[in-house]
C-alpha positions as CSV (number, residue, x, y, z in Angstrom):
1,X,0.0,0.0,0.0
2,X,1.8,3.4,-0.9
3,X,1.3,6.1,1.8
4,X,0.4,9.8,0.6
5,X,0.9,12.9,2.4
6,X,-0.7,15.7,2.2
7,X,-1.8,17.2,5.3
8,X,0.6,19.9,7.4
9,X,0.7,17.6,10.6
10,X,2.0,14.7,8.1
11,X,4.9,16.9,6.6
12,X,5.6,17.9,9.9
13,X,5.8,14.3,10.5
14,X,8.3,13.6,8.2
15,X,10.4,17.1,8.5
16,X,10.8,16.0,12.1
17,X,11.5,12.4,11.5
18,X,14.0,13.2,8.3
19,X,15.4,16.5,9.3
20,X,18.3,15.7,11.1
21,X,19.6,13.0,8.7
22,X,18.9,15.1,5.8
23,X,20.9,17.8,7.6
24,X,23.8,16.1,8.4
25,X,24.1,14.5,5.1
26,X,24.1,17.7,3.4
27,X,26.5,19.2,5.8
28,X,28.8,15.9,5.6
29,X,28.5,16.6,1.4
30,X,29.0,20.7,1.0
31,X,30.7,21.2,4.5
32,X,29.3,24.3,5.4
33,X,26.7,25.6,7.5
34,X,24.8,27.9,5.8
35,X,25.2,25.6,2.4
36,X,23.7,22.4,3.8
37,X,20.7,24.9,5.2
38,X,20.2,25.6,1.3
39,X,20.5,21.6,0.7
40,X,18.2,21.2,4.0
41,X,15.2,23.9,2.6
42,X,15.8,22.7,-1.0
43,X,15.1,18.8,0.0
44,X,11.7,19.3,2.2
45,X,10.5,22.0,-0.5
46,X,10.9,19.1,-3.1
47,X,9.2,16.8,-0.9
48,X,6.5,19.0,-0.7
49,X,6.4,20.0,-4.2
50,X,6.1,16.5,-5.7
51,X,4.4,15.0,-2.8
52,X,5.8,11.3,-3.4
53,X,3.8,8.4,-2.3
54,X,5.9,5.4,-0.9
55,X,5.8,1.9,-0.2
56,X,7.3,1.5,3.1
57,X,9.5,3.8,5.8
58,X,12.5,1.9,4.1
59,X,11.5,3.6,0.3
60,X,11.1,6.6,2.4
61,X,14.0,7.1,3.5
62,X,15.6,6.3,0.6
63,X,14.0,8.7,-1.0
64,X,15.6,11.4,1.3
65,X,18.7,10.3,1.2
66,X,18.6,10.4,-2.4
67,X,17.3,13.6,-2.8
68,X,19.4,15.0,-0.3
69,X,22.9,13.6,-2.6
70,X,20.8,15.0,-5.5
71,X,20.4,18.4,-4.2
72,X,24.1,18.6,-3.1
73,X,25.6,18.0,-6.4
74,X,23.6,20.5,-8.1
75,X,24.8,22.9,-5.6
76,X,28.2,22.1,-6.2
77,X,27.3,22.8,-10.2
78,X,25.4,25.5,-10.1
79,X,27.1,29.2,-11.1
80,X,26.7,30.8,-7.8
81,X,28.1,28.2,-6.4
82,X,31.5,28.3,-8.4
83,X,31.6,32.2,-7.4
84,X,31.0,31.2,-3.6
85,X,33.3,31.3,-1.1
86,X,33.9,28.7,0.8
87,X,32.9,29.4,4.4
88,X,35.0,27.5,7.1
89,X,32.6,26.2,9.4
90,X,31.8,23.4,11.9
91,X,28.5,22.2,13.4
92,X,28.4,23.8,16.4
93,X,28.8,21.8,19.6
94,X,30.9,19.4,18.5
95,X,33.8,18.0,21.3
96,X,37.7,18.0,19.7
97,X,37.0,14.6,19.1
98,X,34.0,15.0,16.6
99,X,35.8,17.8,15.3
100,X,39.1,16.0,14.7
101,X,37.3,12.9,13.2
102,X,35.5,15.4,10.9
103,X,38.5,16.7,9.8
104,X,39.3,13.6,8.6
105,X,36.2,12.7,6.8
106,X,36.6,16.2,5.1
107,X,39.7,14.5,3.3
108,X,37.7,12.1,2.1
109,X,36.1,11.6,-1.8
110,X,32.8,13.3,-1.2
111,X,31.5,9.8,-2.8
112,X,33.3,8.2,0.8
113,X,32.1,10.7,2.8
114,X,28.3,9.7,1.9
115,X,29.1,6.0,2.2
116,X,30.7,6.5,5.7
117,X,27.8,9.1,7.0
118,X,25.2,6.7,6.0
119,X,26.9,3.4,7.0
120,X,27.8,4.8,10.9
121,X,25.9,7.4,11.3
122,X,22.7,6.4,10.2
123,X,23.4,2.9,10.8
124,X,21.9,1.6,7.4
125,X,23.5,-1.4,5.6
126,X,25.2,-1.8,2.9
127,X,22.3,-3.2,1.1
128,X,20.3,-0.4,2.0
129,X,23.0,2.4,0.9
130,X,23.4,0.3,-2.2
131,X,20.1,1.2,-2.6
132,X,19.5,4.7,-2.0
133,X,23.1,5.7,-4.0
134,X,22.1,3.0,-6.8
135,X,25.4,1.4,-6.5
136,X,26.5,-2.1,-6.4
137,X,26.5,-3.8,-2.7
138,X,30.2,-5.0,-3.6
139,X,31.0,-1.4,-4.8
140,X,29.6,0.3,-1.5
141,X,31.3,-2.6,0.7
142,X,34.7,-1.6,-1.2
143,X,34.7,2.0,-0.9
144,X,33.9,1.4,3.2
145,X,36.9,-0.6,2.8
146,X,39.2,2.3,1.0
147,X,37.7,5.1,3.0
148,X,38.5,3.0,6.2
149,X,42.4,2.7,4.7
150,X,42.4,6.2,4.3
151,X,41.5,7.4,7.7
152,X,43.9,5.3,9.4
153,X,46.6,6.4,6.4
154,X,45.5,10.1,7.6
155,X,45.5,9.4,11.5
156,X,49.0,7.6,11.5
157,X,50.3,10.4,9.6
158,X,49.7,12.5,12.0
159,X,50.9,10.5,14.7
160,X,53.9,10.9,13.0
161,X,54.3,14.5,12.5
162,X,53.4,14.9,16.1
C-alpha cells in the first residue's frame, strides 16, 4: 500500500522524522553551515512539491537520502556556487574529538564521505545504501573498505608528525 501525504501535521511528520539525517548528510557533502541549510530547505521544498507516495519507511528514506545527494551536487554545479566562497565552518557543539574525526572525513572523496555518513551514522546497511546511492552492494562494501584505509593512512600520519 503506498502512503500519501498531504496534510501539514504529516509533513511535519516527516520534517521532524527526516530533518536531522537530511541535515547532516548535506553538511557531511558541501561542509558548510549555511550551504547544507540551502540543501536542507531545497530537499523538504521538493518533498513538498512533488508529494511522493511510498511503499514503506525503508522507500522513504531512501528517497531522502537520495534527494538530499541529489540536491548537493547540483549545488556544487550550479554558477553561484563556483563564485561562492567557501565558508570554514563546523556544526556547532561538537567536542575536539568529533571535530578531529571530521576533519578527517573532510579528506575524504565526497563519494566516501556519503558512504561512511550513512553506513555509521545512520546505521543503514550496505544493502540499503546500495540502494539509495544506486550502486552495487560489492562497490559500496569496497569504498567502506578504502575510505577505512584512508583514515587510518590520515591518523597515523599525523601521529607521525606529532
Amino acid at each position: 500500500m503506498l502512503q500519501s501525504y498531504s496534510g501539514n501535521d504529516c509533513v511535519t511528520d516527516v520534517v521532524e522524522k527526516y530533518a536531522n539525517m537530511v541535515y547532516k548528510l548535506a553538511f557531511a557533502r558541501v561542509k558548510n553551515k549555511n550551504d547544507a541549510d540551502d540543501i536542507f530547505q531545497e530537499v523538504f521544498l521538493t518533498f513538498v512539491r512533488r508529494k511522493p507516495k511510498f511503499e514503506n519507511e525503508e522507500h522513504e528514506k531512501a528517497w531522502f537520502i537520495r534527494v538530499t545527494i541529489n540536491c548537493s551536487k547540483d549545488f556544487w554545479k550550479s554558477q553561484s556556487r563556483r563564485n561562492h566562497d567557501e565558508l570554514d565552518e563546523n556544526i556547532e557543539g561538537a567536542t575536539p574529538e568529533e571535530e578531529i574525526l571530521s576533519e578527517y572525513l573532510d579528506k575524504l572523496p565526497e563519494d566516501y564521505r556519503v558512504i561512511v555518513h550513512l553506513f555509521y551514522y545512520e546505521d543503514m546497511s550496505t544493502k540499503d545504501i546500495a540502494k539509495a546511492t544506486y550502486k552495487k552492494e560489492s562497490t559500496v562494501r569496497m569504498a567502506l573498505t578504502r575510505a577505512r584505509r584512508l583514515l587510518k593512512e590520515f591518523m597515523e600520519g599525523d601521529e607521525t608528525d606529532a
